[in-house]
C-alpha positions in Angstrom: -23.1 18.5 9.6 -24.5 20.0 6.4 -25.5 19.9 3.2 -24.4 21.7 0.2 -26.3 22.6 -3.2 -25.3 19.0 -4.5 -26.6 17.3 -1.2 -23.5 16.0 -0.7 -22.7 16.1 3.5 -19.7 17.4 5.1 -19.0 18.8 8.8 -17.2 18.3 11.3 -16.8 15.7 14.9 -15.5 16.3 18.5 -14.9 13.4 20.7 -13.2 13.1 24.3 -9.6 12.5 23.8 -8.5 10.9 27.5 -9.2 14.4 28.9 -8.5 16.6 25.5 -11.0 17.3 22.7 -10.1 16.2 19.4 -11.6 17.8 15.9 -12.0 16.1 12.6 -13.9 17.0 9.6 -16.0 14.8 7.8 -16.4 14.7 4.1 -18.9 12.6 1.7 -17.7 10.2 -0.6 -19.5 9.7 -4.0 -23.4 10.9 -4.0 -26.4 9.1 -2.2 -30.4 10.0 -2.8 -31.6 7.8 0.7 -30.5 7.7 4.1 -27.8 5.5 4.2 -23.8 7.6 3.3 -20.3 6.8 3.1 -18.2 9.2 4.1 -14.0 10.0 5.1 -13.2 11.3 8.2 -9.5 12.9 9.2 -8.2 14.1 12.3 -5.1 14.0 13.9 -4.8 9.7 13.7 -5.1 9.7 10.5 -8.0 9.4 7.8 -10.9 6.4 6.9 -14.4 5.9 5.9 -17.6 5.9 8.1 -20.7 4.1 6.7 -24.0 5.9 8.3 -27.7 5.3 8.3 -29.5 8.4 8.9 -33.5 8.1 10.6 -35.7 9.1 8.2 -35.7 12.6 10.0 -31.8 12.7 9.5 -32.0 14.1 13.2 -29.7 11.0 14.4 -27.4 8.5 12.7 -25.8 5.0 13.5 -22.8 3.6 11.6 -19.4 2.0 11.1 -16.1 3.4 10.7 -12.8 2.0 10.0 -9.2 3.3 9.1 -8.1 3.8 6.0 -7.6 0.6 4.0 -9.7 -1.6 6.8 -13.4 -2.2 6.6 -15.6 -0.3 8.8 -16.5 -2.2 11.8 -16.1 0.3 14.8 -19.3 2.0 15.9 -20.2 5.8 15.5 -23.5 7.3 16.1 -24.4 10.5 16.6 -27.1 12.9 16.8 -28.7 16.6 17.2 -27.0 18.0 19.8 -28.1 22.0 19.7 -24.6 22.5 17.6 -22.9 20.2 15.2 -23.8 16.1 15.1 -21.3 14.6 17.0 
């Protein structure tokens, strides 16, 4: 992930895919000043939102996504990993 001038996050994810890797990109919605973010995701299933709370080191995350038009309530956490958070 990353940051731009506005501190608004966007970035990428990678997750096993029965055997395959699939890529999506991850985008914030709105603007946020602590360590708790909504943003969309997209990839080849489709699109939704992912709720995270960041440690106050933003090195790792925990949250809830869902699809699009369904609240988040699936988990997604991530953290450093030498490239990306994934």
């Amino acid at each position: 992930m990353q940051v731009d001038g506005q501190g608004h996050i966007s970035g990428t994810y990678r997750f096993d895919d029965d055997g395959t890797t699939t890529i999506g990109t991850l985008s914030e919605v709105g603007t946020a000043s602590d360590t708790t973010r909504t943003l969309r995701w997209f990839d080849k299933y489709g699109t939704g939102s992912l709720i995270i709370r960041f440690t106050s080191d933003y090195q790792r995350f925990e949250g809830l996504w869902g699809s699009q038009g369904a609240a988040p309530s699936y988990t997604w956490d991530g953290g450093e990993c030498g490239t990306p958070i994934s």
